[in-house]
N, C-alpha and C positions, 0 to 999 in steps of 0.2 A: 553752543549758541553764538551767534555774533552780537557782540556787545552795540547799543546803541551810543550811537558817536556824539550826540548834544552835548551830553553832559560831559564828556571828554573836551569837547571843543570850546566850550564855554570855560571850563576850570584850566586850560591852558593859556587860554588867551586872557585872563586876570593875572595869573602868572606872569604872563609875557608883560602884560604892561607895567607892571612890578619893576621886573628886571630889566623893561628898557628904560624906566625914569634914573636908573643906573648908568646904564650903557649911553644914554643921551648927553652926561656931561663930558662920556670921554671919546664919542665919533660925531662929528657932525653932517658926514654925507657916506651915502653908500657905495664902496667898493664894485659888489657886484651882486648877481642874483644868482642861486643853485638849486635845483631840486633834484629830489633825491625818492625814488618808489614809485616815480612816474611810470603809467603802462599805457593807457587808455588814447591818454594826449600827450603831447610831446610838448618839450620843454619851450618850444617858442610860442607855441598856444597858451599855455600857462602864463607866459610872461603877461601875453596880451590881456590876459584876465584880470591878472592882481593889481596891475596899471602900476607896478612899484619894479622902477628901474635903478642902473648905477648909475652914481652922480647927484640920486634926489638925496635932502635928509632923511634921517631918521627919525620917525616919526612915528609915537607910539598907536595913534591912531589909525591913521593911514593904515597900518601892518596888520592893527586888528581887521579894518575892513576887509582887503586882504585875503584877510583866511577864508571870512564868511563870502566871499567869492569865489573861493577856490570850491568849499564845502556848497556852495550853492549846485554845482554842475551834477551831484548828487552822485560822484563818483569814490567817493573818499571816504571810508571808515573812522578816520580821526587824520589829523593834523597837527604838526607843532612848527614853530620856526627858532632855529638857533644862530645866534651873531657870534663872530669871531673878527677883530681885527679889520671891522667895515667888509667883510662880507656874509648876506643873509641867504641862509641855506632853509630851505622850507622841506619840512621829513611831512610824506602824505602815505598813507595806509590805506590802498586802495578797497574797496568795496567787491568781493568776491564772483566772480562772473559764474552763470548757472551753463553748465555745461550739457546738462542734462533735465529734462521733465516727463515724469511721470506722475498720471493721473490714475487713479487706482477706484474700484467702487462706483464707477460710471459707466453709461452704455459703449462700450469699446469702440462702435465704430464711431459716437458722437466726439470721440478722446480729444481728435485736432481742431475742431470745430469749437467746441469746449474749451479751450484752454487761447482759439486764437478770440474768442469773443471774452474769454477772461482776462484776455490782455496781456500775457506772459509768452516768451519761448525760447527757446535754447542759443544761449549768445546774450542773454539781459543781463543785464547788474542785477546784484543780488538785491533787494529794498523791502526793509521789515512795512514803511507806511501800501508799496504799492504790492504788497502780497497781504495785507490784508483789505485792499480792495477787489483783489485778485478772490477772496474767501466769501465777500460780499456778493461779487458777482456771478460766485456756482451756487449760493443758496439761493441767492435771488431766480437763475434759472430752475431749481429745483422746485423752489417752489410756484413756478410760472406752470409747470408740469405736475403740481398739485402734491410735490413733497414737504411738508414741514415737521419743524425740528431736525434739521439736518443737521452735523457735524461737519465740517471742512475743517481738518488740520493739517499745518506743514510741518514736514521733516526734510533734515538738511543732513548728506553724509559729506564727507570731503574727501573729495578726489584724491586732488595734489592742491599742492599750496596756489591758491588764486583761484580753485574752480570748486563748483559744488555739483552733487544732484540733489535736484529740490522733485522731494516727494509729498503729493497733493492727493490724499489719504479722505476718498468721501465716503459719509458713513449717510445714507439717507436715511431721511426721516420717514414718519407715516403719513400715510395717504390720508388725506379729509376727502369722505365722501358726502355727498348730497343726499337727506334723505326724505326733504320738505322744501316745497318753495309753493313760495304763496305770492298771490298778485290781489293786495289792495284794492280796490277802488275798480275792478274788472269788472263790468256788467257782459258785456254782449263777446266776451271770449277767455280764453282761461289756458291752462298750462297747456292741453291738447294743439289751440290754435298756433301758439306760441315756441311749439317744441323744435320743430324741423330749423327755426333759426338761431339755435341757442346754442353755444358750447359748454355753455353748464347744465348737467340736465339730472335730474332726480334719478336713484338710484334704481334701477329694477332685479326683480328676483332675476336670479343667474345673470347677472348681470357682465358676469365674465364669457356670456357664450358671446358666438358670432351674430351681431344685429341689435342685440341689446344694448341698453344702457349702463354704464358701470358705476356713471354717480362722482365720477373724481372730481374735484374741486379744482379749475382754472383760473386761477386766482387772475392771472393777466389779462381775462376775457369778463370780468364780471363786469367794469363799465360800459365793454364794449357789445356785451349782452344788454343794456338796459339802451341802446344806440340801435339793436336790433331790433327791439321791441317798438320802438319809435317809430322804426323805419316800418315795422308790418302796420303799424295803424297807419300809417298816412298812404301806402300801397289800398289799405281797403276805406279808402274817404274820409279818416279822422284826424282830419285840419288842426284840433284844437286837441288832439291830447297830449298830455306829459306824463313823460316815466323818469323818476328820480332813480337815482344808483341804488341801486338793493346794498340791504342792509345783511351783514353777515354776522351770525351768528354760530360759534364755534363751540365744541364739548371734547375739550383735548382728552376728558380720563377715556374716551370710547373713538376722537378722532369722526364724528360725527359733524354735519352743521346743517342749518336751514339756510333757505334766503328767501327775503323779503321784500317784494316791489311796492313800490304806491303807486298807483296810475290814476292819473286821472283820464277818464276816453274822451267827453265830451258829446258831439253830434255827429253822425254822418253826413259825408257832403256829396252829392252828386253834381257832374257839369251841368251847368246852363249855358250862360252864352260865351260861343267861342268867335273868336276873332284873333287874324293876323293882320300886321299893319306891315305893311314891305312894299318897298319900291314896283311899280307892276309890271318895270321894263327887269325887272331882277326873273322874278316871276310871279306866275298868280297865284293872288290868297286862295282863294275858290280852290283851286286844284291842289293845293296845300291840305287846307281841311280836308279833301275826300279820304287822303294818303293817311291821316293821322289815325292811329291805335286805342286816344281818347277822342269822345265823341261825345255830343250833348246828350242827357240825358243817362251817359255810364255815371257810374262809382267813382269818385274822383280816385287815380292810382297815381302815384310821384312816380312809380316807375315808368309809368306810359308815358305820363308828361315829361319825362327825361327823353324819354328814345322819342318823342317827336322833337323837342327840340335838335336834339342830334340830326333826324332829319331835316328840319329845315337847315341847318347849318352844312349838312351834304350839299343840298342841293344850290344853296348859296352859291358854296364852296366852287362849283361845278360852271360857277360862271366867274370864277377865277378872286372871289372876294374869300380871301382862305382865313381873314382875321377878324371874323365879321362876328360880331354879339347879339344872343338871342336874348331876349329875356323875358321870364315867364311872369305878366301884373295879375296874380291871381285877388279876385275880390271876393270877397266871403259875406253874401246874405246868411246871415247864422238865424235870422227869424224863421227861413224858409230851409235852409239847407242847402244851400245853394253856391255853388264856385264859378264864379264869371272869370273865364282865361281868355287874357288877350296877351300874343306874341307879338313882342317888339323887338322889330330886326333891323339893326344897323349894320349895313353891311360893308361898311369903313372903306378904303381904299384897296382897288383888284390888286393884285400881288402878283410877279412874275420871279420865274427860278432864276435864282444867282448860280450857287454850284451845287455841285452833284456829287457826294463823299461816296466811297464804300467802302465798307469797314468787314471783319468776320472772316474774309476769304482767305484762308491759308492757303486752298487748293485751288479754288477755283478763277482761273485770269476773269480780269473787272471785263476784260471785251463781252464777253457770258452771260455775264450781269445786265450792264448797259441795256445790250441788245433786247432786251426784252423789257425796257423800261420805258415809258407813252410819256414821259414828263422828260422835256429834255431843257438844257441853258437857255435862259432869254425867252420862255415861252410862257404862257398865263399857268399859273396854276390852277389844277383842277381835280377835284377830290375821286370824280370817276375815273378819273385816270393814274390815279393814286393810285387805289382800291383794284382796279386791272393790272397794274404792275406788280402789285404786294401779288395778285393770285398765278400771274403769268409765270411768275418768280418758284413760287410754292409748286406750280405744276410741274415743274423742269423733275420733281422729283429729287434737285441737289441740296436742298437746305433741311434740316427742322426748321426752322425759325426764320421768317421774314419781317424786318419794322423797318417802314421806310415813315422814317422822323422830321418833320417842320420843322427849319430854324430861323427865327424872325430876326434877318436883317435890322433892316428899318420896316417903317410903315406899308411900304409896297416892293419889297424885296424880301426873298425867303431862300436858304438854304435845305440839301434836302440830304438826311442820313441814313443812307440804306445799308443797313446793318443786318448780316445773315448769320444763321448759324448753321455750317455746312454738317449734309448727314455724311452718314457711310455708307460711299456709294456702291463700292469695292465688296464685294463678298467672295468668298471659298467655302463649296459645299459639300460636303461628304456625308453619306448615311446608309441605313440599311433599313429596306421597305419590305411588308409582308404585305400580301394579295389575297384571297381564296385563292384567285384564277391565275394570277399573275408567280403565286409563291413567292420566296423568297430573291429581295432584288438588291443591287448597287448604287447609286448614282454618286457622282459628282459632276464639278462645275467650277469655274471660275468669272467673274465679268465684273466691270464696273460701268458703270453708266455715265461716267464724267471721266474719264480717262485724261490722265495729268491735267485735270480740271478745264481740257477742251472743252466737255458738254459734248463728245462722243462716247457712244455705247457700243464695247464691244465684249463679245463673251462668247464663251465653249463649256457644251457639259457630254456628259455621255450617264445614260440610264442605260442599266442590264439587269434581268431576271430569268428567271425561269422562258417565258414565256414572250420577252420582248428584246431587245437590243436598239438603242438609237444615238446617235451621236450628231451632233453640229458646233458651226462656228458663223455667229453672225456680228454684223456691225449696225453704225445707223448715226447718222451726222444729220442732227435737225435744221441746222444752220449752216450749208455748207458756204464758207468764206465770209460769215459772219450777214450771208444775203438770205431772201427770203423763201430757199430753194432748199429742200431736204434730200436726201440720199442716204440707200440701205438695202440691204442685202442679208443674204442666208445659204450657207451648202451643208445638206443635213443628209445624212443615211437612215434606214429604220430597217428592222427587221421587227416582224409582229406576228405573233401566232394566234390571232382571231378565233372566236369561237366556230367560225362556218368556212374561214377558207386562211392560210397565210399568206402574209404580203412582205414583200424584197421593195425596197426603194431606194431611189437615192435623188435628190436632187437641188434646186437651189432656187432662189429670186432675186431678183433688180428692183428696187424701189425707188421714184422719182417722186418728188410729192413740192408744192409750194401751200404757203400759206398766203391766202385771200385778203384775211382781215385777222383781226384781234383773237377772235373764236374759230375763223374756218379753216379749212387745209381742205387742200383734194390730193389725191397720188396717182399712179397711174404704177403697177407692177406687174411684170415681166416673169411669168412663172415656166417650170420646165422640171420635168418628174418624168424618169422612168423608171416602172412600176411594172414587177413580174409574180403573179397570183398563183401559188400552187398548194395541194390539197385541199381545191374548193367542195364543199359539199356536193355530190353526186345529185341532187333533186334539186338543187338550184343551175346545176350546170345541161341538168335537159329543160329546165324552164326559158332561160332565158339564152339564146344565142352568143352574148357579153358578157355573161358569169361563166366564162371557160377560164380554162388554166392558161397560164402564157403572160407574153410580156405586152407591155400599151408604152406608148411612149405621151405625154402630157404637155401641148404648151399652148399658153395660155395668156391673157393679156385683161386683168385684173382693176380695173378706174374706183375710184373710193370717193369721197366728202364728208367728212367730218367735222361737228358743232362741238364745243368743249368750251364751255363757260365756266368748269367745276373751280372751285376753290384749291384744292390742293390737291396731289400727286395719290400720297399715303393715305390722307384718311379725310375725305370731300363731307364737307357739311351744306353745302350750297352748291347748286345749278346741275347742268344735262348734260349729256355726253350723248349725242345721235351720230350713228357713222350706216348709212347707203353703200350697197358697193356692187359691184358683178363679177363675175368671171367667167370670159366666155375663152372655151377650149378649142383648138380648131386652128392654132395658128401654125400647122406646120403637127406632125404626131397624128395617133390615131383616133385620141380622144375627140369627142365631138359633143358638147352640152353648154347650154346658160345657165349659170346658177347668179341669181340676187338674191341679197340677204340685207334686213334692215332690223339693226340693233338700237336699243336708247337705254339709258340710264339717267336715272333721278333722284337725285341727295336733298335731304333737308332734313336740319338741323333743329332741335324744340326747342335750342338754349334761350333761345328770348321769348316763348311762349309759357314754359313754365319753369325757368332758371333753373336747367338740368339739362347735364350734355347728352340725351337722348339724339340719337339719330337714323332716322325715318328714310328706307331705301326703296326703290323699285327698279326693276329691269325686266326687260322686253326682249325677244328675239323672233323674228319671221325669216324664212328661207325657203327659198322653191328651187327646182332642179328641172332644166328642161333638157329633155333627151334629142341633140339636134343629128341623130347617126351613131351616136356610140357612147353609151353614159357607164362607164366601167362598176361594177358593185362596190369598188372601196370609194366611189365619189358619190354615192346616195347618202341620204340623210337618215343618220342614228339620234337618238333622246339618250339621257342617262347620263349620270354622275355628276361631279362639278362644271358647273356653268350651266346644264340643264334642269334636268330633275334629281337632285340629290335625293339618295333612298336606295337607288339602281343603279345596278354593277354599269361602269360608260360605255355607250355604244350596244346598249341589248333593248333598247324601246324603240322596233320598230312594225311594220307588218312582217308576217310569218307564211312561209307557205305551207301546205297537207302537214311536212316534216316537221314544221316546227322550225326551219332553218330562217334566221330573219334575210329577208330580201333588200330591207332599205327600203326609203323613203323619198317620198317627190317633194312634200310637202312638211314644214316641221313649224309648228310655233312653241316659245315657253317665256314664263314668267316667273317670275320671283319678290317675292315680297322680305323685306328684314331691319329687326330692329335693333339698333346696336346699342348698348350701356357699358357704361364704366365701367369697368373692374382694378385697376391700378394703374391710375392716370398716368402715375409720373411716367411709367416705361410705356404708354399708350399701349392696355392690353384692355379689349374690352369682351363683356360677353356679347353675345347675339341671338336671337330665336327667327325662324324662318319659315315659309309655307310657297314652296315650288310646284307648279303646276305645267304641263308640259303636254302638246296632241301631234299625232301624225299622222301619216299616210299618205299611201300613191296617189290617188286622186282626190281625195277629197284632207283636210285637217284634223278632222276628227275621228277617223278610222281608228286609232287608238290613242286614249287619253290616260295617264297617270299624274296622280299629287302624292307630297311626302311634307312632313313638318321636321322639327329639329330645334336643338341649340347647339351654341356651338364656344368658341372660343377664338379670337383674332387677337393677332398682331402685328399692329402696320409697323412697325419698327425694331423688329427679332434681333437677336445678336446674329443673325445668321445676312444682314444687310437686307434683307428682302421681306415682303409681307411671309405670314405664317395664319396659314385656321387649319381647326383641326375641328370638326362637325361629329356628332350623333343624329343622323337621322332616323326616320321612320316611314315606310313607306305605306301610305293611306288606305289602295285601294288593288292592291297588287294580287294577279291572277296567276293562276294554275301556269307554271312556264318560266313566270318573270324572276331575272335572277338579282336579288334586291343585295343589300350591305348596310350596313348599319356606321361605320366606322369610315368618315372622308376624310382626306388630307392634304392641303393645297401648299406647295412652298413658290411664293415669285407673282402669287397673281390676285388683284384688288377685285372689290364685287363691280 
């Protein structure tokens, strides 16, 4: 054990003053100073401390202070000082350094995390007072986590002389479970209403399965439980209630407890009269109210009333008053029931940007950044240009994490911190795929999408099976010289063994593309395929003149327009995504067709409809093919699989002839519907359920129509860099022919 130093310090330094009322008749100024066991601090540091130099008296005072100086620095096990001949030598006995910590009887990965919020780590002074705060603060976590009666003891082995390992030996206690709670004074709701906000919640049978309740006692959540209860009454109109801290009642021989609310609820309020008072050159009240979420005549909710204030403070914000105060004069007719809300908005002095931080980029150059930021020095601040930058940012697909943060100068001057948290944009992909049709297959890959944190995407992969072979290497520079001009490119080979004929290709594209506005791009791509078909089905090759065996050569000249307002790259909770385009064949080659295609996509997000990250998809697709002289069979339109009708093997939902052999299609539409849920936030992996519907045909859309349902499983941010799902479908309604699957798997591609 290490002996505590007070009482060592204290009985020496009586001592000393003893035997300096000696020493004082016979030295009257001091020689010199010495110390002696010094490790920590060095002897001229020390000096500085004790403030006792040569030349001053002797002085038994002074020498006591002194010590308790030296002992103050809390490095020192004990201290003495001895005089010889006017020189004072101070002997110190340093305090043992922890070489070593081990925490034993804890959740093993919580070890560092544990011991760096206990306050200890390897390289501290040894100190009996702050190791047992050190003991204070793992029960306290224990039992924040609903253990009590814990044990924490420390053991000390020694090294070598000066070092220790200090061993932190936790013996947990038992769990208090919940197996009653009651609420007082609740008329119009009760535990039921109450449960979905609570982290303490009563215990239920099997409480150990998945979904149930287990009942543990969170002892750190119980104020902030009667805060939540608070908060559900005034969401559902009750102005006037109080919930006092529950009361806790404990039965250590069983580890059992109740809790016990008071509430008082009060009345319900609904809005009456609403009113905004704002400047009208700011904007107008009238068109305020129509936007707000509370309305006269609702349930009065504090949460509504929060998110309109927030809105009017956007919109303020948006005419560059970024520091401007809403404030909600709610008045309460309590005879009637009644909440009269009027918003008073001060909308203080317009505010313009000073500078412009970025922070987070290890990889990626700030020019990257910048360039897609609508807020620039010296200009008004404006919250929709904020809110566009944070999503422009997110779209690039470089960051998790975008906060571009206000910082209030002065009164009409703000600083702005854009702070990212860059992804991984970089992947290497290696695996092995099974098919019915395809058997067994290869692929890998390489790319990144921000290459040495250009904000260029380039990458190569090669897929081989059984039954296909294809390799490429493409690029794509959204911003080429940091202007508003894109460029990109692809040379890919395929080999593909088709159910009705095989196809050889090889070829490549040019992509020129500028961006319009904030949301639009157009492009213009330059395509070239040559494409040689052999073992085509015999009854398609006397059908059609262009279903022969042989080579086609392809080029073509491709115009797009694209809307993209989405929120983010990975995983969009907000806005459309509409992309228009053609491709007409004929520019040189044998091929000869117009095909347009008009795709959209739709995100929204329920988090603010019912405080849950539900999110609510759809996607569209139309496609026509028009034969202007020569429409080759591998350029008509197939249904099936991912991106169309999941359920169906890809590319077998088409028309058929006599044979059975599909012929392809003129005309293609499909939809999709999905709704995506949580499953383990932190790594954003959520589940999904789906309802795909899909029609084709030569002439007409609906010459044949299949649907398939499903759940599934996503992940916008795999260890593999790239999205990942992995689907069960079912297909709905599927006929005598149709070659279905049950089992989809998508690696690289968003809904």
């Amino acid at each position: 054990m290490i002996k505590t130093p007070k009482r060592s310090i204290i009985t020496r330094t009586l001592l000393f003053s003893i035997l300096f009322s000696t020493i004082f008749l016979q030295a009257d100024t001091i020689k010199a100073v010495k110390f002696k066991g010094l490790i920590h601090i060095s002897d001229a540091i020390a000096q500085e401390i004790i403030e006792v130099k040569s030349g001053d008296e002797l002085n038994p005072e002074k020498i006591d202070k002194s010590i308790k100086k030296l002992y103050a620095q809390q490095y020192f096990e004990d201290i003495w000082v001895e005089e010889k001949n006017g020189v004072l030598t101070y002997h110190v006995k340093e305090k043992p350094v922890i070489a070593k910590v081990d925490l034993s009887g804890f959740s093993k990965d919580k070890n560092e995390e544990t011991l760096q919020a206990a306050g200890i780590k390897k390289g501290d002074i040894y100190d009996e007072t702050r190791l047992k705060t050190v003991k204070q603060n793992i029960t306290k976590d224990l039992e924040s986590q609903g253990y009590f009666d814990s044990v924490v003891e420390i053991e000390n082995e020694e090294l070598n002389p000066g070092s220790l390992q200090t061993n932190i030996v936790v013996n947990k206690g038992e769990n208090i479970y919940i197996h009653e709670i009651n609420f007082y004074g609740a008329k119009d709701f009760g535990y039921k209403d109450f449960k979905p906000y609570l982290a303490n919640k009563q215990k239920q049978s099997m409480g150990w399965f998945f979904g149930r309740d287990d009942g543990k006692l969170k002892a750190d959540q119980l104020k902030l439980d009667a805060m939540r209860i608070k908060e559900f009454y005034l969401k559902n109109g009750y102005l006037d209630a109080k919930v006092q801290d529950p009361v806790l009642r404990t039965h250590f021989d069983d580890y059992s407890a109740s809790l016990s609310y008071k509430i008082k609820e009060g009345k319900q309020y609904k809005v009456g009269d609403l009113s905004v008072v704002i400047d009208e050159d700011i904007a107008d009240a009238a068109t305020l109210k129509e936007e707000f979420k509370l309305q006269s005549g609702d349930v009065f909710d504090v949460e509504k009333l929060r998110k309109d204030i927030s809105k009017i403070r956007d919109k303020v914000s948006d005419k560059g008053y970024a520091f401007s105060n809403v404030v909600p004069d709610v008045k309460q007719d309590r005879e009637n029931g009644i909440a009269n809300i009027t918003y008073i908005v001060k909308p203080n002095d317009k505010v313009y940007v000073n500078n412009i931080t970025i922070s987070g980029n290890t990889n990626t150059v700030d020019r990257v950044i910048r360039r897609e930021l609508y807020l620039s020095e010296g200009e008004a601040f404006s919250q929709k240009d904020l809110k566009d930058s944070t999503n422009a940012l997110k779209r690039t697909g470089f960051f998790d994490n975008v906060q571009i943060a206000p910082k209030q100068i002065d009164k009409d001057t703000m600083d702005l911190i854009v702070n990212v948290e860059e992804a991984s944009t970089g992947s290497i992909m290696g695996g092995i795929s099974y098919g019915s049709y395809d058997g067994f297959g290869i692929n890998a890959g390489i790319s990144d999408r921000n290459f040495l944190g250009s904000g260029i995407e380039v990458g190569t992969d090669i897929d081989t099976s059984e039954k296909t072979l294809r390799g490429s290497v493409h690029f794509f520079n959204p911003r080429v010289f940091d202007s508003l001009y894109s460029l990109g490119g692809n040379i890919y080979k395929k080999d593909y063994d088709y159910y009705d004929y095989d196809e050889e290709s090889i070829g490549g594209s040019l992509k020129l593309g500028r961006k319009l506005s904030r949301h639009l791009h157009v492009s213009l791509t330059y395509l070239y395929e040559d494409v040689e078909l052999t073992d085509v089905n015999e009854t398609l090759q006397r059908s059609n003149i262009y279903y022969q065996e042989g080579r086609t050569v392809k080029s073509a000249l491709a115009p797009s327009i694209t809307y993209d307002n989405t929120d983010d790259y990975y995983l969009p909770r907000s806005g459309v995504n509409i992309t228009a385009g053609f491709e007409y064949a004929g520019i040189g080659g044998e091929a000869e067709f117009l095909r347009s295609t008009l795709s959209a996509k739709y995100y929204y997000g329920l988090d603010d409809l019912i405080d849950y990250d539900l999110i609510f998809r759809v996607k569209g697709k139309v496609s026509t093919v028009n034969d202007r002289g020569n429409l080759p069979l591998n350029e008509k339109l197939y249904l099936g699989g991912m991106g169309t009708v999941r359920g169906f093997k890809s590319g077998t939902l088409a028309p058929r002839n006599e044979a059975g052999a599909l012929t392809g299609a003129k005309k293609l539409a499909a939809a999709s519907l999905e709704l995506s849920i949580p499953l383990i936030e932190s790594v954003q992996m959520r589940l999904l359920t789906f309802y795909d519907y899909g029609m084709t045909g030569e002439d007409k859309f609906d010459a044949t129509h299949r649907s398939s349902t499903g759940f599934g499983i996503e992940w916008a941010k795999s260890p593999l860099g790239v999205p990942l799902q992995l689907f069960y479908a079912r297909a709905l309604d599927d006929e005598e022919g149709d070659r279905t699957s049950n089992i989809e798997f998508n690696l690289g591609r968003r809904f």
